[in-house]
Biotite code that builds the C-alpha atoms (Angstrom):
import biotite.structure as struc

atoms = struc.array([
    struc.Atom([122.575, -40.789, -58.546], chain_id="A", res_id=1, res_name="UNK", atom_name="CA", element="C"),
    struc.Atom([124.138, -43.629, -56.607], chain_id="A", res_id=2, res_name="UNK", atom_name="CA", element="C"),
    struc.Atom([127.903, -42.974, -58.629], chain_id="A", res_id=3, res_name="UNK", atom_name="CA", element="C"),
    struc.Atom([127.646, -39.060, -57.623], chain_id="A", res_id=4, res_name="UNK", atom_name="CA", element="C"),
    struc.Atom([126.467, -39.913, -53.901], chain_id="A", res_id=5, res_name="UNK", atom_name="CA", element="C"),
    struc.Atom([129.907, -42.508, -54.166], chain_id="A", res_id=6, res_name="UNK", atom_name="CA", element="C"),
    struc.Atom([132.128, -39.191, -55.778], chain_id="A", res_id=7, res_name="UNK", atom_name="CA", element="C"),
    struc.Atom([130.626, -36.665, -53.274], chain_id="A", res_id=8, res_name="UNK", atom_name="CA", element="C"),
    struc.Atom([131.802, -39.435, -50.078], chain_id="A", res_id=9, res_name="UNK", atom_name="CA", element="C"),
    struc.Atom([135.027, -39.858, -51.403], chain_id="A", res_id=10, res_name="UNK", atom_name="CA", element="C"),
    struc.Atom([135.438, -35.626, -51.716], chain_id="A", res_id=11, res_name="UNK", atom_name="CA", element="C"),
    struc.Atom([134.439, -35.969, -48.386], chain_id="A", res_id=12, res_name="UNK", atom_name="CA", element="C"),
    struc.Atom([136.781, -38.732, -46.672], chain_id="A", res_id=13, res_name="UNK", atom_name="CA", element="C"),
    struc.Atom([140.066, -36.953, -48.735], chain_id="A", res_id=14, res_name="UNK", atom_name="CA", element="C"),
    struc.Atom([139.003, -34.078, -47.284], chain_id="A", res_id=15, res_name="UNK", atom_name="CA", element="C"),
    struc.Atom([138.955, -35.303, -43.230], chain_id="A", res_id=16, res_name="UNK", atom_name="CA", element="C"),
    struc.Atom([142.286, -36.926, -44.203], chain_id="A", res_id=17, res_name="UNK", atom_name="CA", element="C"),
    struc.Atom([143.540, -33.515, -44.787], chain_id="A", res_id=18, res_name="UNK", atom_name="CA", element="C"),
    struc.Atom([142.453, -32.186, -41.683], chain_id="A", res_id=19, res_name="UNK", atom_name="CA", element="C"),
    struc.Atom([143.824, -35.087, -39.423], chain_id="A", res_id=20, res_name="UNK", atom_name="CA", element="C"),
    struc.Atom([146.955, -34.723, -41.225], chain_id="A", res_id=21, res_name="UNK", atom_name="CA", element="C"),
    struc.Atom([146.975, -30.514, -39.941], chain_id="A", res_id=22, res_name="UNK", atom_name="CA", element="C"),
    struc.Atom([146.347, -31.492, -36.381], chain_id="A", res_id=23, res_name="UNK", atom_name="CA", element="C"),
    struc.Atom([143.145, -34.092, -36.738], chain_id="A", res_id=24, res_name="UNK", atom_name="CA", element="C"),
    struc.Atom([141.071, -31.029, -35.778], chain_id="A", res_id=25, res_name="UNK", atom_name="CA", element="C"),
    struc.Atom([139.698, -28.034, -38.293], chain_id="A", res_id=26, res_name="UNK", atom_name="CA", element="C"),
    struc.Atom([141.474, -24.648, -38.199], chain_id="A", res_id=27, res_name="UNK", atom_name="CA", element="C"),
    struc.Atom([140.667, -22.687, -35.175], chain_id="A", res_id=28, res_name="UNK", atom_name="CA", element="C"),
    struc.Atom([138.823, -25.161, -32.981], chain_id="A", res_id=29, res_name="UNK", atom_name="CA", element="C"),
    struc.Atom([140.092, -24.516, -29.344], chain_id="A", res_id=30, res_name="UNK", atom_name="CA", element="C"),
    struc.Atom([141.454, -27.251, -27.173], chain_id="A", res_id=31, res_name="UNK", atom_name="CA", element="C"),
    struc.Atom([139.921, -27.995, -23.438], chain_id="A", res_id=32, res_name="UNK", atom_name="CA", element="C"),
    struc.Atom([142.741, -26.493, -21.914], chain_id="A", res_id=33, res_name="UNK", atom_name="CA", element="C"),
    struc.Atom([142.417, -23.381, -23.718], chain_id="A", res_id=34, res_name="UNK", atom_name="CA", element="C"),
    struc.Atom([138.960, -22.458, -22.071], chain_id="A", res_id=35, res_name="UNK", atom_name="CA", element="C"),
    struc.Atom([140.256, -22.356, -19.007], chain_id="A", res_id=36, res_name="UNK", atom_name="CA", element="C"),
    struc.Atom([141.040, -18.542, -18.178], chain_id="A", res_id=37, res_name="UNK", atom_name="CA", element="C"),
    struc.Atom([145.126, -17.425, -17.050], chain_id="A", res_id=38, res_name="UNK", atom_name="CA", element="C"),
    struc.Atom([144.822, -16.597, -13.032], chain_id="A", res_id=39, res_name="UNK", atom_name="CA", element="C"),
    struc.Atom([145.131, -13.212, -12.011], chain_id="A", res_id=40, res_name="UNK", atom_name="CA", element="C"),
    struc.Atom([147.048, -11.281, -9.286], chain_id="A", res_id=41, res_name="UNK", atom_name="CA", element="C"),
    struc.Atom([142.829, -9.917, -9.267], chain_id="A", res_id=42, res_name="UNK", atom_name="CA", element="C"),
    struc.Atom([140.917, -10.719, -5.537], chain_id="A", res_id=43, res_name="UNK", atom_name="CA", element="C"),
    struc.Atom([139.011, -13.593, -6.220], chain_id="A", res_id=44, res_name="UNK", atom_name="CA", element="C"),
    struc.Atom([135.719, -13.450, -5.445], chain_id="A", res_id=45, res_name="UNK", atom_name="CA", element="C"),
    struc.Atom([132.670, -15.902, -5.759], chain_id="A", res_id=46, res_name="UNK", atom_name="CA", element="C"),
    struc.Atom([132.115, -19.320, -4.194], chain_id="A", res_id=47, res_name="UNK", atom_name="CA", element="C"),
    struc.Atom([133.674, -21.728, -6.886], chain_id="A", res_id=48, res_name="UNK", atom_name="CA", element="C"),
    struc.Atom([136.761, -20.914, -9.705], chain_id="A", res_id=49, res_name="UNK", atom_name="CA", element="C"),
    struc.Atom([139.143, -22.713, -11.842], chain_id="A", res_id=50, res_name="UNK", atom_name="CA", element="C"),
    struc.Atom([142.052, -21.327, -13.554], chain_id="A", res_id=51, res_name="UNK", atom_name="CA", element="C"),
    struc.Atom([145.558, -21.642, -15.025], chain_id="A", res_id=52, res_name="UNK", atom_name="CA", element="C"),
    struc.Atom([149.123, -20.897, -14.089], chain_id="A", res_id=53, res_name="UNK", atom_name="CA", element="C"),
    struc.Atom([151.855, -20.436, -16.447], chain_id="A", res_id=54, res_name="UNK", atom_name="CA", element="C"),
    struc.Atom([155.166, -22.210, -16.155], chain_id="A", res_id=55, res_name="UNK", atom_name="CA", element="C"),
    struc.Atom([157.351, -20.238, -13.834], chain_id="A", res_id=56, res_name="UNK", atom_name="CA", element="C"),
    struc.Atom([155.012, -17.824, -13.040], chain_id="A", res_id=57, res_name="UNK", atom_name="CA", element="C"),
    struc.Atom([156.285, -15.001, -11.363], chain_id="A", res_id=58, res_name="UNK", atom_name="CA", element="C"),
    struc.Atom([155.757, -15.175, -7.399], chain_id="A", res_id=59, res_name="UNK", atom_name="CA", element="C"),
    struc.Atom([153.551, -12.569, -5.870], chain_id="A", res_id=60, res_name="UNK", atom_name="CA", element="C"),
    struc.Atom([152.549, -11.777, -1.965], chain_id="A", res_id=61, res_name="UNK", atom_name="CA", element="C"),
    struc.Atom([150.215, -14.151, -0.039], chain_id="A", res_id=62, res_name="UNK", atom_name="CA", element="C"),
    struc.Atom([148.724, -14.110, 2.946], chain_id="A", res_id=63, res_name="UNK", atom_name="CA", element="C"),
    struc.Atom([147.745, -17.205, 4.984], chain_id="A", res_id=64, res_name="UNK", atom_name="CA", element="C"),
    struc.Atom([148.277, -20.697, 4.881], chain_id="A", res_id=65, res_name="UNK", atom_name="CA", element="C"),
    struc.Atom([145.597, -22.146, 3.637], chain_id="A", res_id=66, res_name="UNK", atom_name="CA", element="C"),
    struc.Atom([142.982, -20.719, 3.911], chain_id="A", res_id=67, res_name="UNK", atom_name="CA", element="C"),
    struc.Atom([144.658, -17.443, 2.402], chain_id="A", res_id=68, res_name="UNK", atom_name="CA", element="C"),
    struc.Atom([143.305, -13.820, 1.805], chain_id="A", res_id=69, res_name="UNK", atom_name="CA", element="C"),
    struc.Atom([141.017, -13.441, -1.120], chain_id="A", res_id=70, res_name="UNK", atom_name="CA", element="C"),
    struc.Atom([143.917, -10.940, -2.476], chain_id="A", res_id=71, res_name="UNK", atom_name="CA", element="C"),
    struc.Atom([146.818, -12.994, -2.301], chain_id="A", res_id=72, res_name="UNK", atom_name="CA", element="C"),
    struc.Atom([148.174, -13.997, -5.423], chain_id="A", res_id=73, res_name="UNK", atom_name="CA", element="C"),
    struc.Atom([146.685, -17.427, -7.142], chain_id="A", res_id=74, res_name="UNK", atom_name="CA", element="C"),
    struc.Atom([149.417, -19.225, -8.295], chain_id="A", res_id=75, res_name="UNK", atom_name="CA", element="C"),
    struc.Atom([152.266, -18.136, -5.862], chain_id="A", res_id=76, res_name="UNK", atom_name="CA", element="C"),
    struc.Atom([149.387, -19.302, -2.995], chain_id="A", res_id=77, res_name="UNK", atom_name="CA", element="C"),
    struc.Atom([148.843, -22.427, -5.079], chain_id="A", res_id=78, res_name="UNK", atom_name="CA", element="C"),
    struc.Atom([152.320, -23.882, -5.307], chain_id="A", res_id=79, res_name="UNK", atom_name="CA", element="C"),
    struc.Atom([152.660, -23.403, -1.246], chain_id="A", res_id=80, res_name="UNK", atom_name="CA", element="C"),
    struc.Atom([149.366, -25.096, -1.103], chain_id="A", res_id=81, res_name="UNK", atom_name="CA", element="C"),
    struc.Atom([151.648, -27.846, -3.344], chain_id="A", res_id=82, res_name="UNK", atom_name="CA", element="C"),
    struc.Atom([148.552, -28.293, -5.807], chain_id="A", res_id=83, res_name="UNK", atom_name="CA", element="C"),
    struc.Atom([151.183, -26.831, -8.222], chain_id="A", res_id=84, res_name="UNK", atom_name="CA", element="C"),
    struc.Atom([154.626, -27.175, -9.105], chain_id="A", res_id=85, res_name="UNK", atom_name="CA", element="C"),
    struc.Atom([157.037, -24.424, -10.822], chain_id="A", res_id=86, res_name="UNK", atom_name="CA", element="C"),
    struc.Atom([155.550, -26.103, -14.026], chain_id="A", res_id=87, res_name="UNK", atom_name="CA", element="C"),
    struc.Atom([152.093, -24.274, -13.533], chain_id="A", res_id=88, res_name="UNK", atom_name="CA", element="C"),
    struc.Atom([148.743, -25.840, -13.805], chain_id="A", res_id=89, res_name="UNK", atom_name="CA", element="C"),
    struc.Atom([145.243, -26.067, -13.506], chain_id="A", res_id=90, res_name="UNK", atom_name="CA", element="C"),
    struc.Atom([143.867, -24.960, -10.154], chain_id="A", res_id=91, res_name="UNK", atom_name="CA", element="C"),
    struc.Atom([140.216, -24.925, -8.527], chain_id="A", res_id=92, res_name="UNK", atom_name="CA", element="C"),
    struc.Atom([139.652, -22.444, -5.503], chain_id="A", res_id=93, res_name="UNK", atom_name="CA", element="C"),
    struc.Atom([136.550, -22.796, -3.316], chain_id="A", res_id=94, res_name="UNK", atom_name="CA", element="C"),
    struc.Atom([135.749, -19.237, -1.333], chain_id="A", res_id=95, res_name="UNK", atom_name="CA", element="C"),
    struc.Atom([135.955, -19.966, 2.921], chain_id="A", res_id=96, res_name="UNK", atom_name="CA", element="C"),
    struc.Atom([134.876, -17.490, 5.606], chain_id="A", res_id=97, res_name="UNK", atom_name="CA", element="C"),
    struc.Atom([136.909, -14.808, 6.694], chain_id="A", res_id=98, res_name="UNK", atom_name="CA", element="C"),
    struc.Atom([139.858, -15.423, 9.933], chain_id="A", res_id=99, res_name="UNK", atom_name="CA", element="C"),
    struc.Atom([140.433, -13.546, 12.564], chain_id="A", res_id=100, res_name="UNK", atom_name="CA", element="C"),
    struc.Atom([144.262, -14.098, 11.817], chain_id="A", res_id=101, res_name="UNK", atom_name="CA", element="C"),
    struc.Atom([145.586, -15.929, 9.148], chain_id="A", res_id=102, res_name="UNK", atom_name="CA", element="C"),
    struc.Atom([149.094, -17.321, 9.912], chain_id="A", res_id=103, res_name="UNK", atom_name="CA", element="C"),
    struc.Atom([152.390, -17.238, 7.018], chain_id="A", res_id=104, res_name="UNK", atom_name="CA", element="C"),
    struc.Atom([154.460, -20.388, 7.100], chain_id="A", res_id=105, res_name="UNK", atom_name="CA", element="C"),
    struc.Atom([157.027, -21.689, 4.635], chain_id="A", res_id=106, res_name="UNK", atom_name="CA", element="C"),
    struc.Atom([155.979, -24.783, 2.192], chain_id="A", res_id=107, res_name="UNK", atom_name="CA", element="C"),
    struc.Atom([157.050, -26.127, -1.051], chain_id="A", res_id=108, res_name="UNK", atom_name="CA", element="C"),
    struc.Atom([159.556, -23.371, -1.289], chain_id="A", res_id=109, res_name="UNK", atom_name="CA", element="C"),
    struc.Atom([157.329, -20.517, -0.885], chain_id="A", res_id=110, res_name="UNK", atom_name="CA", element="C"),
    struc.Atom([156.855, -18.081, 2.287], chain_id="A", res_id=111, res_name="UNK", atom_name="CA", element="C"),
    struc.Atom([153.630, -16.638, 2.879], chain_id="A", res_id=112, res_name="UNK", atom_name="CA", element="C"),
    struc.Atom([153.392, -13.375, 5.472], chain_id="A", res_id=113, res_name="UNK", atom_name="CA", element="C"),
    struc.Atom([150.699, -13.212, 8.494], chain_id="A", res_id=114, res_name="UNK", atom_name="CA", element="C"),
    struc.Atom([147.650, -11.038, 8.780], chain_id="A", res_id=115, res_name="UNK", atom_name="CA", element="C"),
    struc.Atom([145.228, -9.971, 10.915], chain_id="A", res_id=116, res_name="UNK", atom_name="CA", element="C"),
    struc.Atom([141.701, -9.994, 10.918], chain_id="A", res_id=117, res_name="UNK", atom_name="CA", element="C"),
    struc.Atom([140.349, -10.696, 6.664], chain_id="A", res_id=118, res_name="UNK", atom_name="CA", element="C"),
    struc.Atom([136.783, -10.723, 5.716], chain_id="A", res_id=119, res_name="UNK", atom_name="CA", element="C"),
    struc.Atom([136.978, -13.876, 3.075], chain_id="A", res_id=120, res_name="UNK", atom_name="CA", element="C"),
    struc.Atom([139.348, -16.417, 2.234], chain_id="A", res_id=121, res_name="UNK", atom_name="CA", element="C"),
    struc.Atom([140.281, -18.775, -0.347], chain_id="A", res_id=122, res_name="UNK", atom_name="CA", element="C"),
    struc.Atom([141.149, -22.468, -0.187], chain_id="A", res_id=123, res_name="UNK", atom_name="CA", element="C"),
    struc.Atom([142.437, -25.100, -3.196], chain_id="A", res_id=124, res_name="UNK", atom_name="CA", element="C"),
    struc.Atom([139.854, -28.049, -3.542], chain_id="A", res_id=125, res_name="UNK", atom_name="CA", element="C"),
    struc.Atom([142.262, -30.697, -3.671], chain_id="A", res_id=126, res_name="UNK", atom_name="CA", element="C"),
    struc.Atom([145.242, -29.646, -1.153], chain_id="A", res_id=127, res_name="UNK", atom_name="CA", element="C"),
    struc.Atom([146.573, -31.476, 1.668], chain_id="A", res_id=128, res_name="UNK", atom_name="CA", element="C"),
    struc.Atom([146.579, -30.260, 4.961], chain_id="A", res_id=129, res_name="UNK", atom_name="CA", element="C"),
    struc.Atom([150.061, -27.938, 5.198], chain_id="A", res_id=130, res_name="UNK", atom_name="CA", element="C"),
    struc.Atom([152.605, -28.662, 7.815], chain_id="A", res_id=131, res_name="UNK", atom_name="CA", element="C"),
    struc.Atom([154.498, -25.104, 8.785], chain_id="A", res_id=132, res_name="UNK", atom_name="CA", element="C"),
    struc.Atom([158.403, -26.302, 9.113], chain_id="A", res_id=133, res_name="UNK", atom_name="CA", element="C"),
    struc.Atom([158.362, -23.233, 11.654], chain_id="A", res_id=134, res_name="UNK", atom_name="CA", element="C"),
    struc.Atom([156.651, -25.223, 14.060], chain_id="A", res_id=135, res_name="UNK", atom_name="CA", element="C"),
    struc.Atom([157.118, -27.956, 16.123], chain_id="A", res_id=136, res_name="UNK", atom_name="CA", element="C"),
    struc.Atom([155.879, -31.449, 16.230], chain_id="A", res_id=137, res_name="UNK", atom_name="CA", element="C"),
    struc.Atom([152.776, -32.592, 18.292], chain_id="A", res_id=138, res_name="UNK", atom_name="CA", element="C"),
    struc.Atom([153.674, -34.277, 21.741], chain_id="A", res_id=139, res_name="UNK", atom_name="CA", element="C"),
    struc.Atom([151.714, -33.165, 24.770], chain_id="A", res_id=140, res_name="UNK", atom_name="CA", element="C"),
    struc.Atom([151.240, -29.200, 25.363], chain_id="A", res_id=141, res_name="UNK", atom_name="CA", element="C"),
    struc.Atom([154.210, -27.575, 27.247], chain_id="A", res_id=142, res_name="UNK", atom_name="CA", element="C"),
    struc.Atom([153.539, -26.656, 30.717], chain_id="A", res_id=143, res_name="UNK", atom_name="CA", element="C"),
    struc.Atom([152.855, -23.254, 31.794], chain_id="A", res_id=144, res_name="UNK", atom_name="CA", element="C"),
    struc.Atom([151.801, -22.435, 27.956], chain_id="A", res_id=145, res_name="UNK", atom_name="CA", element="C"),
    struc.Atom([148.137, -21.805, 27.367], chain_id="A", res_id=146, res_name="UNK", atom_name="CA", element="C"),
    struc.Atom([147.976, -21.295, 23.691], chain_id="A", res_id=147, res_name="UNK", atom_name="CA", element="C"),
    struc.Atom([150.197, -23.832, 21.464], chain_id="A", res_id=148, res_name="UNK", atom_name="CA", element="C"),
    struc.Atom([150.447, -23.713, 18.026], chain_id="A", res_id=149, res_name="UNK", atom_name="CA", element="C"),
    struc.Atom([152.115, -27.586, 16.213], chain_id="A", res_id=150, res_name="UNK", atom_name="CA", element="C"),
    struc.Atom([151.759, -30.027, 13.639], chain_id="A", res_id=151, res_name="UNK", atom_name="CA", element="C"),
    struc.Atom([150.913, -33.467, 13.069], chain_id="A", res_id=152, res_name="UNK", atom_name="CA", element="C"),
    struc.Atom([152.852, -35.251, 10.461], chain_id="A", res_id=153, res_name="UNK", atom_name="CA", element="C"),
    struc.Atom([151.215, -37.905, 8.433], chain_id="A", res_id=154, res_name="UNK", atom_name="CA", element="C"),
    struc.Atom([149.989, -41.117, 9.785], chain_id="A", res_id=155, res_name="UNK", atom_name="CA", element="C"),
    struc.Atom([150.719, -39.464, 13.017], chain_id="A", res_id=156, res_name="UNK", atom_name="CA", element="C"),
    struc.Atom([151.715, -42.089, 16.256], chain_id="A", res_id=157, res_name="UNK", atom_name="CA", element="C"),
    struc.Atom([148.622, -41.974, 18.284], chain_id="A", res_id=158, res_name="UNK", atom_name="CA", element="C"),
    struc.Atom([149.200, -41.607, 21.969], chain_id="A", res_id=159, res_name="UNK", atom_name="CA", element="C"),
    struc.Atom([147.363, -41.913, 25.023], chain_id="A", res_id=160, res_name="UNK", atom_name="CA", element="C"),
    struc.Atom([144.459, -39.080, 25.174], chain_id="A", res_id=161, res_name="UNK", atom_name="CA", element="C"),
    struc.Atom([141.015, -39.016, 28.098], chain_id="A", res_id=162, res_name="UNK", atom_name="CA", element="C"),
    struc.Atom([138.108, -37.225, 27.478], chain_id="A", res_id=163, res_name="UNK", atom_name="CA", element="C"),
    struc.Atom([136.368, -36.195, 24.496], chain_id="A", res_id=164, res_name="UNK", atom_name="CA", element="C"),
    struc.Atom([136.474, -32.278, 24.317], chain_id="A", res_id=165, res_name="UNK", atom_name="CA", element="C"),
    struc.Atom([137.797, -30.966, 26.081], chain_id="A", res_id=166, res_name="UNK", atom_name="CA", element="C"),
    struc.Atom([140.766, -33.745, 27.224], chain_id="A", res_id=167, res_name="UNK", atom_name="CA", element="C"),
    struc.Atom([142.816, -34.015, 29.577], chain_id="A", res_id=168, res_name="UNK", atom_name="CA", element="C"),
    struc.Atom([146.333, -31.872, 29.668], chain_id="A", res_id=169, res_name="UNK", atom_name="CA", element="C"),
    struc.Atom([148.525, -34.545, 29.480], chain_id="A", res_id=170, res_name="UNK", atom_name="CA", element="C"),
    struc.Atom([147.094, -36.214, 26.366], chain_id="A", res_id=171, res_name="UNK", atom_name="CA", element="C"),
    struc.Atom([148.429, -36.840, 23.295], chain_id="A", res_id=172, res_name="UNK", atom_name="CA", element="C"),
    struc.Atom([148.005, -33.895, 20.967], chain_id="A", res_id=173, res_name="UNK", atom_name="CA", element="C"),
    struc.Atom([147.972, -35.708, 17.749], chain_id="A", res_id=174, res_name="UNK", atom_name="CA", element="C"),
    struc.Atom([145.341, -38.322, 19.181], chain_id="A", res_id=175, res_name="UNK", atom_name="CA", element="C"),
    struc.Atom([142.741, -35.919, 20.458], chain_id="A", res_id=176, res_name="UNK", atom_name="CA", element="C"),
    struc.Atom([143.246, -33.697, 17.315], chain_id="A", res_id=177, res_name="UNK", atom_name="CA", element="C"),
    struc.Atom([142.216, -37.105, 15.292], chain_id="A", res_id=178, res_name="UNK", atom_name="CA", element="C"),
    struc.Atom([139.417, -38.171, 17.959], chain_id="A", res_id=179, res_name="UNK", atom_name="CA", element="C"),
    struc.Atom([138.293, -34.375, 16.971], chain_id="A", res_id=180, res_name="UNK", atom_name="CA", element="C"),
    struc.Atom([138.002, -34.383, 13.632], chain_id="A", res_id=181, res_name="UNK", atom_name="CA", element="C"),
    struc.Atom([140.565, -31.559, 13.485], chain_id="A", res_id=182, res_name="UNK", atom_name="CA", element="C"),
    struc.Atom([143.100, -33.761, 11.104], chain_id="A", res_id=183, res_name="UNK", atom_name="CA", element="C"),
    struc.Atom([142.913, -37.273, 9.301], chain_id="A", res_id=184, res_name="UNK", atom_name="CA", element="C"),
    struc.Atom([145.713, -39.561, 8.396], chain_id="A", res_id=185, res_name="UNK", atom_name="CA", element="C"),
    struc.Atom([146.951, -36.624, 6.339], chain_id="A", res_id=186, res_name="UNK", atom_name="CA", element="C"),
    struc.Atom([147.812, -34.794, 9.148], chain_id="A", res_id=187, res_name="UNK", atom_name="CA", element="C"),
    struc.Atom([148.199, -31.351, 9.867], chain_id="A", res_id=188, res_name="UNK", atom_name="CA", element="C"),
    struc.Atom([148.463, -28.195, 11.496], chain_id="A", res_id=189, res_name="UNK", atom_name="CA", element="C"),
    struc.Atom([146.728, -27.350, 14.909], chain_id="A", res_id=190, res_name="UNK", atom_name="CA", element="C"),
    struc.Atom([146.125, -24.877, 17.754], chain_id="A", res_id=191, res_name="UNK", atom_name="CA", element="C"),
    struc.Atom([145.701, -26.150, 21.044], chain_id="A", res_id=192, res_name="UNK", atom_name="CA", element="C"),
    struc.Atom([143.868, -23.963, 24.066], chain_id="A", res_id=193, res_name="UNK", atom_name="CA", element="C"),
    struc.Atom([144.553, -25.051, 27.941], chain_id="A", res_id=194, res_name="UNK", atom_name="CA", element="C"),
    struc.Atom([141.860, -24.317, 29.817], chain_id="A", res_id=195, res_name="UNK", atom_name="CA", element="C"),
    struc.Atom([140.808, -25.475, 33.208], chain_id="A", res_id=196, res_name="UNK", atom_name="CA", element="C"),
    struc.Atom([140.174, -28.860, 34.199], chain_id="A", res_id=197, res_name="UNK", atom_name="CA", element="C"),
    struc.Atom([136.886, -31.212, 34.753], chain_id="A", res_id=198, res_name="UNK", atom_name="CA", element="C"),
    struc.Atom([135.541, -33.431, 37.384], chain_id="A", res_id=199, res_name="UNK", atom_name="CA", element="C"),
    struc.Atom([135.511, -35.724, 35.044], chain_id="A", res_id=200, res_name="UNK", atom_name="CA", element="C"),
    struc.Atom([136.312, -36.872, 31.530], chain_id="A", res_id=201, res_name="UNK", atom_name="CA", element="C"),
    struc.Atom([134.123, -39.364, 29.722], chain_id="A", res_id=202, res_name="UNK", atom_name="CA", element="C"),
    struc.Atom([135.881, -41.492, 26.759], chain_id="A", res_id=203, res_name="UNK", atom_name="CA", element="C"),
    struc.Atom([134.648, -42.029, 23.939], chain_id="A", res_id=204, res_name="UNK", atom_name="CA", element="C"),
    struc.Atom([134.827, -43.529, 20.222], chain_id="A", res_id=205, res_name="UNK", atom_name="CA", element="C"),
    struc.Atom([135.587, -41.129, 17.221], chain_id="A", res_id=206, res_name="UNK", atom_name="CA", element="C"),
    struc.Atom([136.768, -40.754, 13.732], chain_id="A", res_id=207, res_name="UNK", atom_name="CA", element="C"),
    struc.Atom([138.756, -44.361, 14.667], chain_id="A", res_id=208, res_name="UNK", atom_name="CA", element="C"),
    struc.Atom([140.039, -43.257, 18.029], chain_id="A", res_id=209, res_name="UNK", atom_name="CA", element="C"),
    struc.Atom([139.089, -44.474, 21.311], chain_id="A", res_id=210, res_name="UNK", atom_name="CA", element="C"),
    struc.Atom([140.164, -42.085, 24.627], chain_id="A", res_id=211, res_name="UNK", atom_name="CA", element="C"),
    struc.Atom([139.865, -43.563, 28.089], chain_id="A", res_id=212, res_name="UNK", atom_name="CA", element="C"),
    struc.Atom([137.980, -41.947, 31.424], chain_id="A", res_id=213, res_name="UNK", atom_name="CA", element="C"),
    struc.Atom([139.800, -39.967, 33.474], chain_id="A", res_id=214, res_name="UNK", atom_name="CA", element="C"),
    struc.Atom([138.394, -38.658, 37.094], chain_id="A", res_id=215, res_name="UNK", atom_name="CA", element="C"),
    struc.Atom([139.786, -35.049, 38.197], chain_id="A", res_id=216, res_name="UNK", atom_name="CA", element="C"),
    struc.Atom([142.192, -33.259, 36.503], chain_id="A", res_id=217, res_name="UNK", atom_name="CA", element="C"),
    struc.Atom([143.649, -29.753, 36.831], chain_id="A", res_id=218, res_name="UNK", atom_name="CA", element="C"),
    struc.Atom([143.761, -28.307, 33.449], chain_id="A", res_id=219, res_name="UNK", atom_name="CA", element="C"),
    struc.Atom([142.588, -29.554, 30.064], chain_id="A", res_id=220, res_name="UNK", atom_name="CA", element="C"),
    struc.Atom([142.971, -28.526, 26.431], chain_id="A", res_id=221, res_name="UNK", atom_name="CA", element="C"),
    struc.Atom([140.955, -28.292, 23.651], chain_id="A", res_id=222, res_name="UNK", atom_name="CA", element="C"),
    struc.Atom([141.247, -26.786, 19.934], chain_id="A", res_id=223, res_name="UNK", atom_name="CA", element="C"),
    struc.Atom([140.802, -23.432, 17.904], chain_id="A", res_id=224, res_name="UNK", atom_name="CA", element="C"),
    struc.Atom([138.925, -24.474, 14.626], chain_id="A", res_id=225, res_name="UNK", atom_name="CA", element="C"),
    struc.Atom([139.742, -20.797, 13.568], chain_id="A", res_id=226, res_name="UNK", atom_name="CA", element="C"),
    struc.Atom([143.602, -21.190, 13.024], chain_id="A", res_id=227, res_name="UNK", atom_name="CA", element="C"),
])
């Protein structure tokens, strides 16, 4: 019994030697990579997906920038998001609320259009913050302009800012957006709202910034979490 157990292990061993030698894997076993379902041009829907792009995928309309519209095309919306190249690639969506605009910018080679009012969105777990080359960089908000749209770069020079929501007019964009929570050392894109001014503005000590007290001042300007 012992010499047919010793025949029917070495059948066995040529036989896995065989198979390595084909691929080290048996006919028709699937790799990881192949479970993971080609994106569509289809909305998405749901609260989590992951999915693939093909090399050079052809580029299809998108709308937003980051969030985008649940019927903007995945991979064309995922290389201006940068989680992709024109190599394709694995990408993971997470569903967001619907915007009451969603803004187009240019990124990565890629230009996505504007919309109006969209009742879900779409964001890549994983992407940085965008920075729209069609705007300008942070300083202070312009005078006589109540609604001003900029970006942050990253590692953004932090400036002088008072208050802690709103802040003074005068202070440094880029600072209060940080002291707000609004961007991190990534950076990013923001909207900033002048509104009118306090009695007072109370410093404070947030998310690594400190802003300074400030007694009257004429206008102030907070942000709009929605763009």
């Amino acid at each position: 019994m012992t010499r047919w157990l010793l025949i029917w292990v070495g059948c066995l061993a040529a036989g896995l030697g065989t198979a390595e030698a084909q691929g080290g894997k048996k006919s028709g076993a699937s790799s990881p990579a192949a479970l993971v379902s080609a994106c569509t041009s289809a909305t998405f829907s749901g609260a989590e997906m992951t999915c693939s792009c093909s090399a050079n995928a052809p580029a299809g309309s998108v709308w937003g920038s980051g969030p985008y519209t649940t019927d903007s095309d995945i991979c064309t919306a995922a290389r201006h998001a940068g989680v992709i190249g024109g190599q394709g690639g694995t990408v993971s969506l997470i569903a967001k609320p619907g915007q009451d605009s969603y803004a187009g910018s240019f990124s990565n080679g890629i230009e996505t259009s504007s919309w109006g009012n969209y009742g879900q969105s779409y964001a890549f777990i994983g992407a940085k913050p965008l920075h729209n080359t069609n705007l300008p960089a942070c300083g202070t908000i312009p005078s006589g302009v109540d609604e001003y749209q900029c970006y942050c770069p990253e590692n953004p020079s932090l400036g002088s800012v008072w208050g802690d929501g709103p802040y003074t007019a005068d202070s440094n964009i880029c600072a209060a957006a940080t002291h707000n929570g609004l961007i991190d050392a990534e950076g990013g894109d923001v909207t900033v709202l002048r509104v009118r001014g306090l009695a007072r503005y109370n410093g404070s000590e947030s998310f690594g910034v400190t802003t300074g007290d400030w007694g009257t001042y004429a206008e102030s300007i907070i942000f709009d979490w929605n763009r």
